[in-house]
ChimeraX commands (.cxc) that place a marker at each C-alpha (Angstrom):
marker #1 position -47.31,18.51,31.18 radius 0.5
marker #1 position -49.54,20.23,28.88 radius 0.5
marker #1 position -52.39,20.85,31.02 radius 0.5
marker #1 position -54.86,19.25,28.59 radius 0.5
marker #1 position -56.10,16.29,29.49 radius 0.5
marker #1 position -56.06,14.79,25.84 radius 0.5
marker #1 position -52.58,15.39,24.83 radius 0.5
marker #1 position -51.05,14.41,27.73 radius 0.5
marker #1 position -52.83,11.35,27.35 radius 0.5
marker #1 position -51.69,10.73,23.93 radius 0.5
marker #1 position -48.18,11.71,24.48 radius 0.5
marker #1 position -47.72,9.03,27.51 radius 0.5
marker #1 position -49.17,6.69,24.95 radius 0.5
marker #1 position -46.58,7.59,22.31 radius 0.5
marker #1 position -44.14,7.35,24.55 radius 0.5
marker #1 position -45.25,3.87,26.19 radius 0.5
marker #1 position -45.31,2.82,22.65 radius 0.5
marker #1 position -41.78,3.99,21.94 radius 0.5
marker #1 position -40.50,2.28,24.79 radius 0.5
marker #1 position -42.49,-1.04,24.16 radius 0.5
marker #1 position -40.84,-1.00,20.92 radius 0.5
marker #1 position -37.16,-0.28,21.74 radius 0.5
marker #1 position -37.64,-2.94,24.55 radius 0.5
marker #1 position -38.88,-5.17,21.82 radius 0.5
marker #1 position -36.13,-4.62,19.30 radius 0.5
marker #1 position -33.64,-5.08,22.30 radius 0.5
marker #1 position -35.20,-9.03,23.34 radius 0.5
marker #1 position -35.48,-9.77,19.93 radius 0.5
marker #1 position -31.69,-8.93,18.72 radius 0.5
marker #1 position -30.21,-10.03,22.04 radius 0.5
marker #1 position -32.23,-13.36,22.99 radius 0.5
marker #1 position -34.94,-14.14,20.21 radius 0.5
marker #1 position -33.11,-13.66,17.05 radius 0.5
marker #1 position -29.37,-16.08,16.25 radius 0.5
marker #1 position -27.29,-15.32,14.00 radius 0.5
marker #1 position -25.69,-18.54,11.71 radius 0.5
marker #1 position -22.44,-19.29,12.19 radius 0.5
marker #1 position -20.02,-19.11,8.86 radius 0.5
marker #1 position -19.70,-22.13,6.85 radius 0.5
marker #1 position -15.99,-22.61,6.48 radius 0.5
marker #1 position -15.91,-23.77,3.03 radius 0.5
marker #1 position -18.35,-20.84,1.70 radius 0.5
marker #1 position -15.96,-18.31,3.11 radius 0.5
marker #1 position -13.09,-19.72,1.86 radius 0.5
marker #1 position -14.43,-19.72,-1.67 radius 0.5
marker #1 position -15.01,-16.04,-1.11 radius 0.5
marker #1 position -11.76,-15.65,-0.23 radius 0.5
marker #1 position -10.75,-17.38,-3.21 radius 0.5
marker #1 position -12.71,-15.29,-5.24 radius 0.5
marker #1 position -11.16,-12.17,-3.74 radius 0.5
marker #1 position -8.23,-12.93,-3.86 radius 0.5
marker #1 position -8.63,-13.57,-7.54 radius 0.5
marker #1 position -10.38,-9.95,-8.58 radius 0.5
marker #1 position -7.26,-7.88,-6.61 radius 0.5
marker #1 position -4.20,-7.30,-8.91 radius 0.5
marker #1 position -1.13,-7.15,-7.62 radius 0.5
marker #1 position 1.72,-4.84,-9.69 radius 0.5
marker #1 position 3.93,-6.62,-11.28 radius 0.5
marker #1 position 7.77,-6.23,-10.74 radius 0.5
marker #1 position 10.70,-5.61,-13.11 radius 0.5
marker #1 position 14.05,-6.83,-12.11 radius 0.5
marker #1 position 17.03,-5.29,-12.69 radius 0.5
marker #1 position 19.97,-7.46,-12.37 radius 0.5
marker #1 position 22.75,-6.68,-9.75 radius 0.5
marker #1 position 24.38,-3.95,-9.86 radius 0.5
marker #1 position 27.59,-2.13,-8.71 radius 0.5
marker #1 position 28.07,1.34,-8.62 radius 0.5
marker #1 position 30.71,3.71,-7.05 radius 0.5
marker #1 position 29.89,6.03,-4.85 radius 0.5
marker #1 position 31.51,9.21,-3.41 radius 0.5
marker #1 position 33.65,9.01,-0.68 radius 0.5
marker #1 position 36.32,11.41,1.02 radius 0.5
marker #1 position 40.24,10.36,0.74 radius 0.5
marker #1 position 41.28,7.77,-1.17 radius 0.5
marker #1 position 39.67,4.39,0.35 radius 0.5
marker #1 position 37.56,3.52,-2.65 radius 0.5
marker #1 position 33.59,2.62,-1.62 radius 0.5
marker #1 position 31.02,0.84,-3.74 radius 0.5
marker #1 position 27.07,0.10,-3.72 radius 0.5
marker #1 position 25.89,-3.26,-4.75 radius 0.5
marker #1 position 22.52,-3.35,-5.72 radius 0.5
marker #1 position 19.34,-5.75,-7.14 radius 0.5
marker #1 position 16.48,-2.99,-7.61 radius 0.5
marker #1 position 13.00,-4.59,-8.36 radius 0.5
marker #1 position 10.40,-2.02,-10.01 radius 0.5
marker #1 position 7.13,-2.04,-8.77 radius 0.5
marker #1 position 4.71,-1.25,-11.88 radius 0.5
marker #1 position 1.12,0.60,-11.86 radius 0.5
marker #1 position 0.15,-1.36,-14.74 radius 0.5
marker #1 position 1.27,-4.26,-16.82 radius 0.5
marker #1 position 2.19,-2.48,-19.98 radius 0.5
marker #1 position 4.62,-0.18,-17.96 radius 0.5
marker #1 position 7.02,-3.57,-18.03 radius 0.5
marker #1 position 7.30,-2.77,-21.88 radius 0.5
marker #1 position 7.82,0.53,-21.67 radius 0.5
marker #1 position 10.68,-0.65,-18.88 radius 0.5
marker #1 position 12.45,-3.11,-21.54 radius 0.5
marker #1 position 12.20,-0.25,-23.80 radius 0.5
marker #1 position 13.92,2.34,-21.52 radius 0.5
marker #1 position 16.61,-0.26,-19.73 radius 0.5
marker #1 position 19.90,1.68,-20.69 radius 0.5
marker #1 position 17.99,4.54,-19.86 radius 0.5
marker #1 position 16.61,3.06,-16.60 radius 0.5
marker #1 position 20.00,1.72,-15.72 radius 0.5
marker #1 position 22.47,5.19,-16.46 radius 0.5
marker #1 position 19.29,6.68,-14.24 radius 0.5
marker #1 position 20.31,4.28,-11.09 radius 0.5
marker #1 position 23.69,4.97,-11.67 radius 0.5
marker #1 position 23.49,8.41,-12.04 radius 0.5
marker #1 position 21.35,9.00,-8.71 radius 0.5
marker #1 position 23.24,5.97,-6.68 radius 0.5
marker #1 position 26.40,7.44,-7.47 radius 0.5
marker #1 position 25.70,11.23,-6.08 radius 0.5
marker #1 position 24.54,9.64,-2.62 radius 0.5
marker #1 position 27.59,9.40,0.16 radius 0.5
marker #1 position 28.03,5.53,1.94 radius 0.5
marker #1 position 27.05,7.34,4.94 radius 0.5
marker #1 position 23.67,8.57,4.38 radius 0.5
marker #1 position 22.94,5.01,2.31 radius 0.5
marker #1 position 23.71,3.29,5.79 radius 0.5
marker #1 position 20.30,4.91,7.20 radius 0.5
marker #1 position 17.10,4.13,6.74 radius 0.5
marker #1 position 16.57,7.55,5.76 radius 0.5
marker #1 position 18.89,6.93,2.84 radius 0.5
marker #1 position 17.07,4.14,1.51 radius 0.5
marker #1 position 14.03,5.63,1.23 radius 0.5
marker #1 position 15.68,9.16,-0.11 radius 0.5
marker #1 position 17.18,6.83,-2.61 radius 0.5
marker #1 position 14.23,5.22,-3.38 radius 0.5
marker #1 position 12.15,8.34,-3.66 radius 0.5
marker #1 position 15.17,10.05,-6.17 radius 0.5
marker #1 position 15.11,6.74,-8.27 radius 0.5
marker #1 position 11.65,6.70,-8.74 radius 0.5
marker #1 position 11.63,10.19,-9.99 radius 0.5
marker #1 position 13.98,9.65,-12.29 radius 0.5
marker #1 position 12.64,6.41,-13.67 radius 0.5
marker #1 position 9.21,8.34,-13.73 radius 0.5
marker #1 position 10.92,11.09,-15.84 radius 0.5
marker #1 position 12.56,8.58,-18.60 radius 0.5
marker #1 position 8.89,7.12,-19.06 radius 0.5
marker #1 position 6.81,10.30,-19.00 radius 0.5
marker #1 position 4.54,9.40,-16.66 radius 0.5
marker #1 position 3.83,8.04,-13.75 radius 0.5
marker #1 position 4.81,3.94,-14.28 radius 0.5
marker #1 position 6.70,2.98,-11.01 radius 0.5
marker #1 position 4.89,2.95,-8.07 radius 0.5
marker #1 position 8.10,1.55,-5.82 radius 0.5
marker #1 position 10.97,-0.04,-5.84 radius 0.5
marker #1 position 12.40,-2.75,-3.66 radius 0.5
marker #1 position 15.82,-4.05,-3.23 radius 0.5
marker #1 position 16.77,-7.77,-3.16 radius 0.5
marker #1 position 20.58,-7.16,-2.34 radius 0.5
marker #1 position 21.59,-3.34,-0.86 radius 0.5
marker #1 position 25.38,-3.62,0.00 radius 0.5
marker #1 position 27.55,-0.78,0.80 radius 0.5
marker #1 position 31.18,-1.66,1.51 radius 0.5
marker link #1:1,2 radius 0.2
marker link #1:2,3 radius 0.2
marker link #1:3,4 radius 0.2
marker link #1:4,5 radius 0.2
marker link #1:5,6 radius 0.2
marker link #1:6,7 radius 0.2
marker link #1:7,8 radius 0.2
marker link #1:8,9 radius 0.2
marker link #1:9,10 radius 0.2
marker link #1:10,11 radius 0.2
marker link #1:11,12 radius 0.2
marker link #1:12,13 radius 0.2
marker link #1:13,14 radius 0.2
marker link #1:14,15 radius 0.2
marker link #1:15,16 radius 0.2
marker link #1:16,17 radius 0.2
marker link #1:17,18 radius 0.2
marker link #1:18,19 radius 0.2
marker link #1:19,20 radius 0.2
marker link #1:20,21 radius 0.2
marker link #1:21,22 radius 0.2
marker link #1:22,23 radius 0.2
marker link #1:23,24 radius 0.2
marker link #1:24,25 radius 0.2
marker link #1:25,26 radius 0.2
marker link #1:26,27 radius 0.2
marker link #1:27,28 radius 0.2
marker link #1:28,29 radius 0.2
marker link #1:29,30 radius 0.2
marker link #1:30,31 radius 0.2
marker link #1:31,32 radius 0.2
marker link #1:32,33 radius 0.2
marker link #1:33,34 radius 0.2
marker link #1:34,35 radius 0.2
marker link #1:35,36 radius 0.2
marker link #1:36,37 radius 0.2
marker link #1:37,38 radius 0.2
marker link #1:38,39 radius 0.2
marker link #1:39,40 radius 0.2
marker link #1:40,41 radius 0.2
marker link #1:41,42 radius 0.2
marker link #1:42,43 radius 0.2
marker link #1:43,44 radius 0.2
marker link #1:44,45 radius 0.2
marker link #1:45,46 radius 0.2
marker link #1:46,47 radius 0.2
marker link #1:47,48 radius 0.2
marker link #1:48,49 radius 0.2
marker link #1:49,50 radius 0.2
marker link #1:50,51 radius 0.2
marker link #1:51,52 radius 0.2
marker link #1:52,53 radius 0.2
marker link #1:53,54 radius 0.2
marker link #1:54,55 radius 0.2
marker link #1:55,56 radius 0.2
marker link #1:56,57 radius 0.2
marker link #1:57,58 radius 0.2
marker link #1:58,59 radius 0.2
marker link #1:59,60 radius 0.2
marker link #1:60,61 radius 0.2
marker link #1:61,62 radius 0.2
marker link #1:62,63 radius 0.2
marker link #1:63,64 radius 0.2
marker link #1:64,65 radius 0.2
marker link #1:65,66 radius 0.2
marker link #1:66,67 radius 0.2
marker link #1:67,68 radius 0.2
marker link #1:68,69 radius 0.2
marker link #1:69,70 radius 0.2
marker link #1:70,71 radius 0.2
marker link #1:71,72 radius 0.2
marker link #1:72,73 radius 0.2
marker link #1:73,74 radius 0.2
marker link #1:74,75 radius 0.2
marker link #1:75,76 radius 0.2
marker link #1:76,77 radius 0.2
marker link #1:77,78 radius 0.2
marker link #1:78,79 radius 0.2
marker link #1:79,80 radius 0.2
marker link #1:80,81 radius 0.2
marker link #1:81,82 radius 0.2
marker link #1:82,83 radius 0.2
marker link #1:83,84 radius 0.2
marker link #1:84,85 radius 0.2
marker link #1:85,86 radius 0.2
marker link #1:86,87 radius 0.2
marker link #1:87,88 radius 0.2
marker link #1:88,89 radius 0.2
marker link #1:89,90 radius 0.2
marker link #1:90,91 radius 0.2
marker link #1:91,92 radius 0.2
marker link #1:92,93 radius 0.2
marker link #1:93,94 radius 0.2
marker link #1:94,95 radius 0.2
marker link #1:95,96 radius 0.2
marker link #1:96,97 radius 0.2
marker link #1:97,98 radius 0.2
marker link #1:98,99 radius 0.2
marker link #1:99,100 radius 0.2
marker link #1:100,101 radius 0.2
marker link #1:101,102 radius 0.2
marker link #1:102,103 radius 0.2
marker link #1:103,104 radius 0.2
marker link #1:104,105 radius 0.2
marker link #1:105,106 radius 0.2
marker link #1:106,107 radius 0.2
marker link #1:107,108 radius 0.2
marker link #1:108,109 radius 0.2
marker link #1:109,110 radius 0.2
marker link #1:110,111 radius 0.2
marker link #1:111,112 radius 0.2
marker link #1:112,113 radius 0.2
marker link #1:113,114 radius 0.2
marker link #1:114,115 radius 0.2
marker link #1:115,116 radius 0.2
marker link #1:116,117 radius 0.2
marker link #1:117,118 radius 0.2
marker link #1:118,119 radius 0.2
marker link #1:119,120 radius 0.2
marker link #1:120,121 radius 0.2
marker link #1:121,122 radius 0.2
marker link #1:122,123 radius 0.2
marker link #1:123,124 radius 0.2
marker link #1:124,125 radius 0.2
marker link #1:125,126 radius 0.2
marker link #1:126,127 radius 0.2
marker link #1:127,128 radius 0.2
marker link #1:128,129 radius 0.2
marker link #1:129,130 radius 0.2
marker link #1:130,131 radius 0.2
marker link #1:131,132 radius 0.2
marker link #1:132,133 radius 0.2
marker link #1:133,134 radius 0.2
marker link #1:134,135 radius 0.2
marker link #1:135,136 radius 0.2
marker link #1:136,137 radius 0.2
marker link #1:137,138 radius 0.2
marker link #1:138,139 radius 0.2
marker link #1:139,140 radius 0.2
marker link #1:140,141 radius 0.2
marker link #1:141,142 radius 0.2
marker link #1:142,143 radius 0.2
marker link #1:143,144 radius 0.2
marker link #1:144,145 radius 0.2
marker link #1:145,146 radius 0.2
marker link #1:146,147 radius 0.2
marker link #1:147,148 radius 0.2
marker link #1:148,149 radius 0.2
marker link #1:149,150 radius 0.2
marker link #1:150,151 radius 0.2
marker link #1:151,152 radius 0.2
marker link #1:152,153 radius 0.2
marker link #1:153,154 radius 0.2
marker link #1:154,155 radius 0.2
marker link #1:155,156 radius 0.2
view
């Protein structure tokens, strides 16, 4: 070690001590110490409680809709759709009822640029989804919908 006689002495000490201690802390959290087992009812009223203080957006249906959509030669194709907006806040359903011819020439106006083909996908949805949103966004001037879900999605 050190060659001194008095600090090696006092770090084997420190060091026994270290390891008496970890050692300690290890029997104690494994076998000495228990820890309670939940009470059902408490953590359900916590739950409760939670559950209480999140807010959830609210939603602003649109009723169905049907909307043409492009389609090569002459066999005519249509889009049915129920949107649901998803709101950031409360007071963006006002603004909504405000805006509702707006809102609704919006859905029709992006809907009816999108080709049956592409809606079939998955990829569609959510291209149409991300285009609606946009547009909705832009009528309100700021940032209201946060998404939008569809009830009834029927391309024939």
């Amino acid at each position: 070690m050190t060659g001194n006689k008095m600090i090696d002495t006092i770090l084997v000490a420190l060091l026994s001590l270290a390891s008496i201690g970890t050692l300690s802390l290890f029997v104690y959290t494994e076998i000495v110490y228990h820890k309670p087992l939940p009470n059902e009812e408490i953590e359900n009223a916590k739950l409760k409680d939670q559950m209480k203080k999140k807010s959830f957006s609210e939603s602003y249906k649109i009723k169905k809709m049907i909307i043409n959509i492009p389609q090569k030669g002459s066999r005519l194709r249509f889009l049915e759709i129920e949107p649901n907006l998803l709101t950031f806040k409360s007071k963006t359903l006002d603004h909504l009822d405000q805006f509702k011819p707006e809102v609704k020439d919006a859905i029709l106006r992006v809907t009816s640029k999108i080709k049956p083909d592409i809606l079939n996908t998955v990829t569609g949805k959510i291209l149409l989804e991300a285009k609606l949103k946009e547009a909705i966004n832009k009528i309100l001037g700021y940032q209201g919908v946060k998404e939008i879900l569809f009830t009834r999605f029927v391309v024939q």
